[in-house]
C-alpha positions in Angstrom: -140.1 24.2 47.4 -141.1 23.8 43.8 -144.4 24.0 42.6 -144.9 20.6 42.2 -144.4 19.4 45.2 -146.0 22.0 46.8 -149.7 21.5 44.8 -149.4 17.8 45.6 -148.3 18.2 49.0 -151.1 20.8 49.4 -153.8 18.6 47.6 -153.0 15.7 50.1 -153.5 18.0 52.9 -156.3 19.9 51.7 -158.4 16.8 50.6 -159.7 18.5 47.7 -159.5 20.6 44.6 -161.2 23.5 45.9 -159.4 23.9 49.3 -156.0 23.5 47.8 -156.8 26.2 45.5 -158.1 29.0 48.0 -155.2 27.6 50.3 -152.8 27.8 47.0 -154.5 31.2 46.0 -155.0 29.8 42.5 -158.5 29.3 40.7 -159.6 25.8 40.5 -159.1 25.7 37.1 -155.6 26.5 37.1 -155.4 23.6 39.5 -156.6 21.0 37.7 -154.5 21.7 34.7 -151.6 21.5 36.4 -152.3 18.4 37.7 -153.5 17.1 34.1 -150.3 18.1 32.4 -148.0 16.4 35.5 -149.9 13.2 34.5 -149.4 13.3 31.0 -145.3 14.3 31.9 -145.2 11.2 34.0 -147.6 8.6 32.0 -149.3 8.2 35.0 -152.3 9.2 37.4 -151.0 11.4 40.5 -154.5 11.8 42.1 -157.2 9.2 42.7 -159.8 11.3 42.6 -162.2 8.9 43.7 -161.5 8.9 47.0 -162.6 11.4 49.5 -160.8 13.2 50.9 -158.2 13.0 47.6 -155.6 11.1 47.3 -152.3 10.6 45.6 -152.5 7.3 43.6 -149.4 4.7 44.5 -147.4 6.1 41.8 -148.3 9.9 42.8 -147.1 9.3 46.9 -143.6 7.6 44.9 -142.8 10.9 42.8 -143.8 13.4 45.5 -141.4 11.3 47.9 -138.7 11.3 44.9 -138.9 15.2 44.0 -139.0 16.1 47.6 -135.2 13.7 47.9 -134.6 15.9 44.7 -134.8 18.6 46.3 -133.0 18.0 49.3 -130.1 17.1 46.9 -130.3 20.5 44.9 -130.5 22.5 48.7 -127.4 20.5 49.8 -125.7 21.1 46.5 -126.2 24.5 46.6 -125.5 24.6 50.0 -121.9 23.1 49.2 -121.2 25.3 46.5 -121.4 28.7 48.7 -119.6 26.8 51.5 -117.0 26.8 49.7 -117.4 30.4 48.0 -117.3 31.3 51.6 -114.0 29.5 52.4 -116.4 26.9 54.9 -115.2 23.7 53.5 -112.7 22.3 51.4 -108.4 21.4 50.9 -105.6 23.6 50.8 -102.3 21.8 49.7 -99.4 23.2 51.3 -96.2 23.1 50.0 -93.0 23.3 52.0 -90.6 20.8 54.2 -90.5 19.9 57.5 -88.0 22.8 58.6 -90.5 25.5 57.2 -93.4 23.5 58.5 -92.5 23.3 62.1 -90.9 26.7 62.2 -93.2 28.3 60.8 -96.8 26.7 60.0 -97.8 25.6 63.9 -99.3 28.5 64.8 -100.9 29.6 61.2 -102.5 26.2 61.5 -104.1 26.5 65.0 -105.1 29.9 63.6 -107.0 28.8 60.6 -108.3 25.6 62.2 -109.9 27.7 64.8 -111.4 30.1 62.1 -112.1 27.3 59.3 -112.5 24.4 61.3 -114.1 22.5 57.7 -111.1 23.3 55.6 -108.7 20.4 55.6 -104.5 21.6 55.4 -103.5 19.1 53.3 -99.3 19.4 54.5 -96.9 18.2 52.0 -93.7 18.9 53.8 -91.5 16.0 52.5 -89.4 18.1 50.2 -86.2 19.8 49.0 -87.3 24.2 48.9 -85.9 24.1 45.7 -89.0 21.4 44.8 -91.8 24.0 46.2 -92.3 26.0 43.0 -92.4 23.5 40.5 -95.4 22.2 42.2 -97.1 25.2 42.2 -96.3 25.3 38.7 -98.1 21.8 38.0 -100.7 22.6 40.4 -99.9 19.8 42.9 -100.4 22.6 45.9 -102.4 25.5 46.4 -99.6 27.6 48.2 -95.8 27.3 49.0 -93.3 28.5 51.5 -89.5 29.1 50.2 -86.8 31.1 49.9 -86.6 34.1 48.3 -83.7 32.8 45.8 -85.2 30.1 45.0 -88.4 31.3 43.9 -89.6 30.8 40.0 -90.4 33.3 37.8 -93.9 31.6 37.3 -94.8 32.0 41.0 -96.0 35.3 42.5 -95.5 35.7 46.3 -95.4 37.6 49.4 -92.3 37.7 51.9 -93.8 36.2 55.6 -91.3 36.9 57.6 -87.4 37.9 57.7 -85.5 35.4 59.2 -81.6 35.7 61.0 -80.4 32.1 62.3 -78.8 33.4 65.8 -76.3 31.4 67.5 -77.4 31.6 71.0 -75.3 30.9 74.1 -76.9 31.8 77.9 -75.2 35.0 79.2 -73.2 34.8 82.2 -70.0 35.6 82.9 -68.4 33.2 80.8 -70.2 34.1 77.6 -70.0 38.2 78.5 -67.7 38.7 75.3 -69.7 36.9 72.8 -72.0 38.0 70.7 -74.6 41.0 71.0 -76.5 41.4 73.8 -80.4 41.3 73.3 -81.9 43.4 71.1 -85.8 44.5 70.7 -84.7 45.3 67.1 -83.6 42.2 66.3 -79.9 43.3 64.6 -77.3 41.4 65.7 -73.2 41.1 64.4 -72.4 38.1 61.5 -70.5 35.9 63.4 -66.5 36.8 62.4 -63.5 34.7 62.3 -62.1 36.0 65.9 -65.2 35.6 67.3 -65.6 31.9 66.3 -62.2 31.5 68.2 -63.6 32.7 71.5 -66.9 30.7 71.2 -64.3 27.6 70.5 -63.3 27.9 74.0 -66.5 28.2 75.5 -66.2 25.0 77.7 -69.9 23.6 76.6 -68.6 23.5 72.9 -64.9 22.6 73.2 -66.1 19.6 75.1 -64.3 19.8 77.8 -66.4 19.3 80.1 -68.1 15.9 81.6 
């Protein structure tokens, strides 16, 4: 609370010079003058000091109201501005395309929603990969998500994940001589040329069947 509202809020409280000052811990004196020199900054009388107990003057109750909305203001200002120091509120623009977003974004987003439930994920996903870092570059997004070859020179970056595209078929007997069998470690054979003849005969892809 600034001093001036809090010396007028006091003297409408207190009713008079000399209980707003013990209750302000100021000398009467002190009091006054402050009150003088708000008048003269403002043209106008604050304090009809006619009436007892004191009161403010029309004008006076009008700025008190006005510098107490002030403040409210300032608090929520400020109040918005460490928000979003602290990551509370706020937009991040995401840059990929609809592949890399629903591969790969649904559970970051439930995540950070959870965790920053006032920071909107503003998700432009309509795009070619090759299209990520150039807006980066223009600052059109806050972040991207691309391939590794295609990233610029002007970008810096960290790898999320390594990614193998697995042809998968259901093991049973049919399927026993294709592929790898499951592995914790994730390493599985490139798909060769004589391989790709046995998985032509697989009934389900040779359409054969129904």
């Amino acid at each position: 609370m600034s001093d001036t509202v809090q010396i007028l809020k006091t003297l409408l409280s207190e009713g008079s010079f000399v209980s707003a000052a013990k209750r302000l811990a100021v000398t009467q004196s002190y009091l006054s003058q402050f009150v003088q020199k708000l008048e003269k900054n403002y043209g106008v009388k604050l304090i009809d000091r006619n009436s007892r107990p004191l009161q403010l003057t029309k004008l006076g109750a009008v700025i008190l109201e006005n510098l107490e909305k002030i403040e409210i203001i300032q608090r929520k200002t400020q109040d918005m501005c460490n928000d979003y120091l602290q990551l509370k509120v706020g937009e991040i623009r995401i840059a990929s395309n609809s592949e890399r977003t629903s591969a790969v974004l649904p559970p970051v987003i439930a995540s950070f929603n959870r965790k920053y439930p006032n920071i909107r994920l503003n998700l432009e996903f309509n795009l070619h990969l090759d299209e990520v870092c150039e807006l980066l570059i223009q600052g059109k997004a806050d972040i991207g998500i691309t391939f590794e070859s295609l990233l610029s020179r002007e970008c810096n970056a960290y790898t999320l994940l390594s990614e193998n595209y697995l042809l998968a078929l259901p093991r049973t007997e049919e399927t026993l001589l294709i592929g790898s069998l499951y592995s914790v470690d994730g390493r599985y054979r490139k798909l060769q040329k004589q391989d790709a003849r046995i998985v032509r005969k697989f009934p389900m892809i040779n359409g054969s069947r129904g």
